[in-house]
DONU-814037 format. One record per residue (C-alpha): residue in one letter; x, y, z. Coordinates in steps of 0.25 Angstrom, whole numbers, padded with zeros to 4 digits, always signed. Example, Ala and Ser with C-alpha at 12.3 -4.5 7.8 and 13.67 -1.06 7.14 Angstrom:
// DONU-814037
A+0049-0018+0031/S+0055-0004+0029/
//
This chain:
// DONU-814037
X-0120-0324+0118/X-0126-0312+0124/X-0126-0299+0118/X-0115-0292+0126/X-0118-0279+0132/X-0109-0266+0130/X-0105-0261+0145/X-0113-0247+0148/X-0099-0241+0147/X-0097-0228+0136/X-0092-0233+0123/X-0077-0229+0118/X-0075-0229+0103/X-0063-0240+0100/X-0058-0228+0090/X-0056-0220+0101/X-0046-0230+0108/X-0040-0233+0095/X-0037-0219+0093/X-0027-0218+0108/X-0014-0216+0102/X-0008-0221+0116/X-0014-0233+0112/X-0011-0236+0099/X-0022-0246+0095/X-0025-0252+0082/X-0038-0259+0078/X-0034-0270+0070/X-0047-0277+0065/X-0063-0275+0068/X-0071-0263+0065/X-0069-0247+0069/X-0075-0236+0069/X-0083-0228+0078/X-0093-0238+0083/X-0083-0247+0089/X-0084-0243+0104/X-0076-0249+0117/X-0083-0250+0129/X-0072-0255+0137/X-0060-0263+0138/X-0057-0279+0144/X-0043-0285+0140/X-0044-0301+0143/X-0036-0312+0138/X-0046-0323+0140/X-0048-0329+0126/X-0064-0328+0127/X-0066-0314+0132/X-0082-0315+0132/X-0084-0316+0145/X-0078-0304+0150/X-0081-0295+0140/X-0092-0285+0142/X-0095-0279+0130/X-0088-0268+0121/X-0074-0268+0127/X-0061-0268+0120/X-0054-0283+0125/X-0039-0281+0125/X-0032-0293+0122/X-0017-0298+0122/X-0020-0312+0117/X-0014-0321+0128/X-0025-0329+0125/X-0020-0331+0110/X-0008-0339+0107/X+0002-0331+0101/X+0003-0337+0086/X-0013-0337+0085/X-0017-0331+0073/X-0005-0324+0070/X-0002-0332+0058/X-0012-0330+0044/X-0016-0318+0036/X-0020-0307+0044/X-0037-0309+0042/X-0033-0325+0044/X-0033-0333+0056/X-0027-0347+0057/X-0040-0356+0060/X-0036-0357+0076/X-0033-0346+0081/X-0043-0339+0072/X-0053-0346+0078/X-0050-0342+0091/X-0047-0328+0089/X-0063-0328+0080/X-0070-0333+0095/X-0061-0324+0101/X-0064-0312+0094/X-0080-0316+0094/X-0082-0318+0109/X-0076-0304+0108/X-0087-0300+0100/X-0096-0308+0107/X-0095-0301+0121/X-0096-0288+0114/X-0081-0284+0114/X-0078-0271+0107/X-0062-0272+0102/X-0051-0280+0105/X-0038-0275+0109/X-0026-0286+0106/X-0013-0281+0113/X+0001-0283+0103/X+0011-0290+0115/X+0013-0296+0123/X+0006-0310+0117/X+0005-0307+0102/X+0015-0297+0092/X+0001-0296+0084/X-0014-0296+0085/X-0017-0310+0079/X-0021-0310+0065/X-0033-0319+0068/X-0037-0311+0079/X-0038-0297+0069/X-0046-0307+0058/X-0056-0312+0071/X-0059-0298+0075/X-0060-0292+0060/X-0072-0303+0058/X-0079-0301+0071/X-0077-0285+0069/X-0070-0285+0082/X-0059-0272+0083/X-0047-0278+0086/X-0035-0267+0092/X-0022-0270+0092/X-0016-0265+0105/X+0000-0261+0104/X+0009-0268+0114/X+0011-0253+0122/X-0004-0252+0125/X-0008-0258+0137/X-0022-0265+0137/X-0024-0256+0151/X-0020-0245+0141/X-0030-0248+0131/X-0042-0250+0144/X-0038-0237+0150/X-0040-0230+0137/X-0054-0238+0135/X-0059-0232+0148/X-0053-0217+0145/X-0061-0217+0134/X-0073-0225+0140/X-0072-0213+0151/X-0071-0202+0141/X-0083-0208+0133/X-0091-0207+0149/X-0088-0193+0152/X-0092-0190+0136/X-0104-0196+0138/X-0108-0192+0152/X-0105-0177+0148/X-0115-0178+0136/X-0124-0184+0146/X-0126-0172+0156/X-0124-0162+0143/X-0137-0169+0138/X-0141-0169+0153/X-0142-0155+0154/X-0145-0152+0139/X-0160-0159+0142/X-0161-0152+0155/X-0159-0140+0149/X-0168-0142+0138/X-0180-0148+0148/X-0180-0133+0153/X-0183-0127+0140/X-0197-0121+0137/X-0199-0132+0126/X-0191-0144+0136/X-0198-0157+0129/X-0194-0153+0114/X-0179-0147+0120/X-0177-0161+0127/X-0180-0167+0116/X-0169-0160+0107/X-0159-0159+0116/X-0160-0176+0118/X-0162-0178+0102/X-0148-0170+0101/X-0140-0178+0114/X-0143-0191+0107/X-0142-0187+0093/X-0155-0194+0090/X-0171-0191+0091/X-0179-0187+0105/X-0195-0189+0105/X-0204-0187+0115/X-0217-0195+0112/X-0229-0194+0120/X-0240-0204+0126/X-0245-0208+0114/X-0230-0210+0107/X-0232-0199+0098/X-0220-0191+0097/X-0222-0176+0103/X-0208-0170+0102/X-0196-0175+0097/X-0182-0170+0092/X-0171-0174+0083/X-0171-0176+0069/X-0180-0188+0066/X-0177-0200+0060/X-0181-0216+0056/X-0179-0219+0070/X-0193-0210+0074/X-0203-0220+0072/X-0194-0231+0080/X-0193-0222+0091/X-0208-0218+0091/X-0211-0233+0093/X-0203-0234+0104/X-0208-0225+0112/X-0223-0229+0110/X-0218-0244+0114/X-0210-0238+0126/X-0223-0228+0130/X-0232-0242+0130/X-0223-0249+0139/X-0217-0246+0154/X-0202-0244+0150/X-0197-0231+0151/X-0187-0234+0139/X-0183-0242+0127/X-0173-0242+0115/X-0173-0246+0103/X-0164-0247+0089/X-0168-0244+0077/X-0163-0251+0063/X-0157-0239+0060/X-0149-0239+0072/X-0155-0229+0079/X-0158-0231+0095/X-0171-0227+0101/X-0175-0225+0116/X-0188-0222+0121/X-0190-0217+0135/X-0202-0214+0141/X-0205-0203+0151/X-0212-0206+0164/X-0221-0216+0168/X-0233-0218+0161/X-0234-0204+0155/X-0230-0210+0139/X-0221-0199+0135/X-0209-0206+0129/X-0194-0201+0123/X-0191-0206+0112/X-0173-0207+0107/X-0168-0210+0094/X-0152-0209+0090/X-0143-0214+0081/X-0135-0220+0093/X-0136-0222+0107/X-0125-0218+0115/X-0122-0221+0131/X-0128-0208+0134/X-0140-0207+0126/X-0149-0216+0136/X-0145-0205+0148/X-0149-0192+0139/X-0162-0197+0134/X-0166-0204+0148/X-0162-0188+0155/X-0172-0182+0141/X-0184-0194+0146/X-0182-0187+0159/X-0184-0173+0156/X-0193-0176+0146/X-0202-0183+0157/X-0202-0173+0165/X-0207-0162+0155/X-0218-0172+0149/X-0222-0176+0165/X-0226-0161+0169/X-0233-0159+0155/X-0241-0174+0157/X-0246-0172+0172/X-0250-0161+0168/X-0246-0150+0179/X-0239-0142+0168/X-0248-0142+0158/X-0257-0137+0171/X-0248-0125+0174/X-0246-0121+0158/X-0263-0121+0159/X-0264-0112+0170/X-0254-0103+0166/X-0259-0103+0153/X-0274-0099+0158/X-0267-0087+0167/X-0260-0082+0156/X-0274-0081+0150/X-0280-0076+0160/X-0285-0084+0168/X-0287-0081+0184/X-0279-0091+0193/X-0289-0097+0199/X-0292-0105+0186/X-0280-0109+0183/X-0276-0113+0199/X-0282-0128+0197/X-0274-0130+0184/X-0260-0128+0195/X-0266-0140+0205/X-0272-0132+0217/X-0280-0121+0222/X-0274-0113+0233/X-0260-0111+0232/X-0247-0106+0240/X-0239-0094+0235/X-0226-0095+0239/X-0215-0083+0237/X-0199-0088+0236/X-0186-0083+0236/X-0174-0092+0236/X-0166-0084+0249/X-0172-0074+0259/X-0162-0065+0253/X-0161-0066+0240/X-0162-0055+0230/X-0174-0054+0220/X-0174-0066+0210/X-0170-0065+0196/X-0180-0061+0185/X-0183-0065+0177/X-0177-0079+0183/X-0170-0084+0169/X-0161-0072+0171/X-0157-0074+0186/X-0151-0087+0192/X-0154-0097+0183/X-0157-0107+0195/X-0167-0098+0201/X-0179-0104+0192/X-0175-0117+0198/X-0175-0116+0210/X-0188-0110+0210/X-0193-0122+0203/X-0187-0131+0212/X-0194-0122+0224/X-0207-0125+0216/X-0203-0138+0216/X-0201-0137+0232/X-0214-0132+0234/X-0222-0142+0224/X-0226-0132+0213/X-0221-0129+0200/X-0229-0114+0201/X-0216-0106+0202/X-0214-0091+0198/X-0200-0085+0198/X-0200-0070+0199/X-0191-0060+0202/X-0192-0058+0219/X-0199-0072+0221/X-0201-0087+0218/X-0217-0090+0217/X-0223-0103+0218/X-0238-0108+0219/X-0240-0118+0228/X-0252-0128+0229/X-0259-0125+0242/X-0257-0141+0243/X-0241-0140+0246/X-0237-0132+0257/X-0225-0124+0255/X-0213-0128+0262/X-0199-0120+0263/X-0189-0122+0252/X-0175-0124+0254/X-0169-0111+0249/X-0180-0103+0247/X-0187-0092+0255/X-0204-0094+0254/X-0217-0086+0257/X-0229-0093+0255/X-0243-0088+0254/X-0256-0094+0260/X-0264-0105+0251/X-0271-0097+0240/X-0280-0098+0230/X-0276-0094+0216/X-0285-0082+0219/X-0278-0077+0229/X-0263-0080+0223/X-0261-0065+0221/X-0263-0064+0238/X-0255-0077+0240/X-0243-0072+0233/X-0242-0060+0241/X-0244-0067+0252/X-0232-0076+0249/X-0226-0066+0246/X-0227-0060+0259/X-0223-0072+0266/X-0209-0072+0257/X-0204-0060+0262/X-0208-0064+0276/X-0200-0076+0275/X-0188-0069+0269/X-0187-0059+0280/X-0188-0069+0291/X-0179-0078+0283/X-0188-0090+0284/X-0190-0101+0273/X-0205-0100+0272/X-0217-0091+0276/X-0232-0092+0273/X-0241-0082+0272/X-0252-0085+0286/X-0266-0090+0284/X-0270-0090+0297/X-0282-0083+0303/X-0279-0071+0312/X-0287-0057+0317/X-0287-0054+0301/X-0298-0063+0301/X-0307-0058+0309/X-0308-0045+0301/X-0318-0046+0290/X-0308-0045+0277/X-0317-0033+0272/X-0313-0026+0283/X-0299-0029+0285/X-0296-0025+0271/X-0303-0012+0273/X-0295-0008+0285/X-0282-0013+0279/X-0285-0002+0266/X-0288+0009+0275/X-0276+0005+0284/X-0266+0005+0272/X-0271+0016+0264/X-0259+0026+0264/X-0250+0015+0262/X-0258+0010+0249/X-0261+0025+0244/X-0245+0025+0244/X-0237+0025+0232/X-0228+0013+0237/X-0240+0004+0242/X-0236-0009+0240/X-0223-0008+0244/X-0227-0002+0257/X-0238-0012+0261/X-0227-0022+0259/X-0217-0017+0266/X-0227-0016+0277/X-0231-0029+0277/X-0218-0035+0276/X-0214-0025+0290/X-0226-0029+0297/X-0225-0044+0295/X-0209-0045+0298/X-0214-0037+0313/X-0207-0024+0307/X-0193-0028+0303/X-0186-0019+0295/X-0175-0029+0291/X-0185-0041+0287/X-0194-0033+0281/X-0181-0028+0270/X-0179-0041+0268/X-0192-0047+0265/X-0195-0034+0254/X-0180-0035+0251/X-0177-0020+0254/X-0169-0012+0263/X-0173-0011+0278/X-0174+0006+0276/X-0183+0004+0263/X-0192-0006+0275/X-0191+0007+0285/X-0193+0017+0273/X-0207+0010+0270/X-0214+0006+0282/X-0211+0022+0287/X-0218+0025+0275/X-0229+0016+0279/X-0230+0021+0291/X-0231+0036+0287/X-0242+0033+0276/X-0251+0025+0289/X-0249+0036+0297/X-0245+0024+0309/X-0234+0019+0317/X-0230+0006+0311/X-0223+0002+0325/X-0237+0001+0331/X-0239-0015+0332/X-0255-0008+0332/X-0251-0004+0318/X-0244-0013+0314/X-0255-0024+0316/X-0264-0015+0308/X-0257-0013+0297/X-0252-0030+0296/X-0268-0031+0297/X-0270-0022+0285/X-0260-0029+0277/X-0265-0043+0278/X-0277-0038+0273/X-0273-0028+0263/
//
């Protein structure tokens, strides 16, 4: 015969249908306990059942099929050699389609549960109930499924709780070792992560004989294609292997004491995560980004730590998530907790992890490579291509063409690159005129925010309101400074003569 398979359905311990008061049932033969689980319920009176059983479901039974005097004589244990015969191959295709329990209904066909019928199912260590004559078999199926649907949401519920409790730890600054834990303890058992060569490179929960088992199944599972496999050891304890993307050799190993419906779902979500963190580490993109910063943090000049980040000229864009939103939060772990987010997701948008969230903008560096494009929500200036020389000069630059494209309200500006009548003065020269032109306003005590106040009033053709809103003050402090500008150059700013004089000195300032 073959093995029969238990239905994916969550198991419901037969104690806990016994102990329904409404239902007033009374194990009469076969073992209890704990282990003794139902995974459904069937009520036939055929008198070979086999074939429509599935597997670990409690038959109910009235015994049409048993003649009323069958077995009913004897001491209780003893059956009479022909019905106990009948009742031993009934009770063992039971057994052999993998039924769980047998429920026999008191009335309307027999007074008792037949003597014979308790012995066969005490020797076959089947639990045999005796249903009372006031409990409906429907009764007794309905109660099955409650507690099957109990036992669902129980399971589903420590399923997203494990969900979000690995997430969690995958954002901690040590994520490998945190999944790790945080698995060991949802399962009840032991997480290790091994590497390419199967030696074990973090693990956690307490260890046990099981280790070595599990060890040698990952190295079997990292020589072979699968992406998992199982295993049981003598002890009784189950093992999975999983191994975390193609080709790369990093393998989870699992050991628990038991395996419940649940457990396969938790680990698979761990793999997953656990993927992800060894991928970044193994392409080598973040191991890339930790040298460079490393080297800056040392000392070193940008330009030698650029060809570590993948290009060599660069975009500098400058974001803010609404034209008139007020200054971001700082530092970020202190303001809306989904502002770090979403300017990972914008990163994301624009095909760079280089993402710096400070208090009045969102910076990313872009490879020269991918054009930036608008984002959905957000409000972007971007710089010309630079090299990492001239980042300090793109930055301005994009930041620059932010506020330009916050007090137009449009979704995107760039910085312009093309050649104009700036061109055809020697730089030398342009940026000798452009000091002596600016002078007073540089000599002044507020320098920097006069010249960009100035600039910001020239490039929006004058506007008083634009330009508030691009340096996010009031249209009167606007007024107040460029008067001032005006009586330190001694000129009249309405002059477009002037005007194009002083936007000529700026660009090449």
């Amino acid at each position: 015969m073959p093995e029969p398979a238990v239905p994916p359905t969550p198991p419901v311990p037969l104690a806990a249908l016994l102990a329904r008061e409404d239902l007033a049932l009374r194990q009469i033969a076969g073992p209890a306990g704990p282990g003794i689980v139902l995974h459904g319920a069937h009520t036939s009176e055929m008198a070979d059942p086999y074939p429509y059983l599935l597997g670990g479901e409690l038959l109910l039974t009235a015994g049409v099929h048993i003649p009323e005097a069958a077995g009913s004589g004897g001491a209780p244990g003893r059956a009479e050699p022909g019905p106990g015969a009948a009742f031993e191959d009934y009770v063992s295709r039971i057994v052999a389609a993998g039924g769980a329990a047998l429920g026999f209904g008191v009335a309307p066909v027999h007074d008792t549960v037949p003597r014979a019928l308790v012995a066969a199912c005490e020797a076959h260590g089947l639990p045999l109930l005796e249903v009372p004559p006031r409990t409906t078999f429907s009764a007794v199926a309905r109660a099955v499924w409650q507690l099957m649907e109990r036992a669902r949401t129980a399971e589903l519920r420590r399923v997203t709780e494990a969900q979000q409790s690995l997430a969690a730890a995958a954002s901690r600054p040590d994520p490998v070792p945190s999944v790790l834990r945080q698995l060991a303890q949802r399962v009840g058992g032991r997480a290790v992560l091994y590497g390419p060569e199967g030696t074990e490179i973090a693990g956690a929960g307490r260890a046990s004989a099981a280790d070595a088992s599990l060890a040698g199944l990952a190295r079997l599972l990292g020589s072979r294609a699968s992406a998992t496999a199982s295993d049981t050891t003598a002890a009784g304890d189950h093992l999975a292997a999983y191994a975390l993307g193609a080709g790369r050799g990093f393998v989870l190993g699992v050991a628990a004491p038991r395996r419940d419906p649940g457990d396969h779902t938790i680990a698979s979500v761990a793999a997953v995560l656990l993927s992800l963190l060894t991928g970044e580490h193994r392409s080598g993109s973040g191991a890339a980004r930790s040298s460079a910063l490393v080297r800056l943090l040392l000392g070193a000049a940008p330009t030698e730590v650029a060809p570590l980040l993948g290009g060599e000229r660069w975009f500098v864009v400058h974001a803010r998530p609404d034209a008139q939103a007020p200054p971001l939060p700082a530092p970020p772990e202190r303001g809306d907790p989904h502002l770090p987010v979403a300017a990972s997701a914008l990163g994301a948008g624009l095909g760079s992890p280089l993402v710096d969230l400070g208090r009045d903008v969102v910076r990313v560096l872009v490879p020269a490579g991918r054009a930036p494009r608008p984002q959905p929500g957000w409000t972007l200036g971007v710089s010309a291509d630079a090299a990492p020389a001239d980042w300090p000069a793109a930055d301005a630059q994009a930041a620059r063409a932010l506020a330009r494209a916050r007090a137009t309200r449009s979704a995107l500006v760039r910085h312009g690159t093309g050649a104009g009548l700036l061109d055809l003065v020697p730089a030398d020269e342009a940026h000798a005129h452009a000091r002596t032109l600016l002078a007073p306003i540089d000599s002044s005590a507020a320098s920097a925010t006069l010249i960009e106040t100035l600039r910001t009033w020239l490039s929006l053709h004058g506007s008083w309101d634009r330009t508030a809103v691009a340096l996010a003050v009031h249209r009167n402090t606007v007024r107040q400074r460029i008067a001032r500008c005006a009586a330190l150059l001694g000129t009249d700013l309405d002059d477009p003569d002037v005007r194009m004089e002083l936007w000529f000195s700026l660009k090449r300032r």
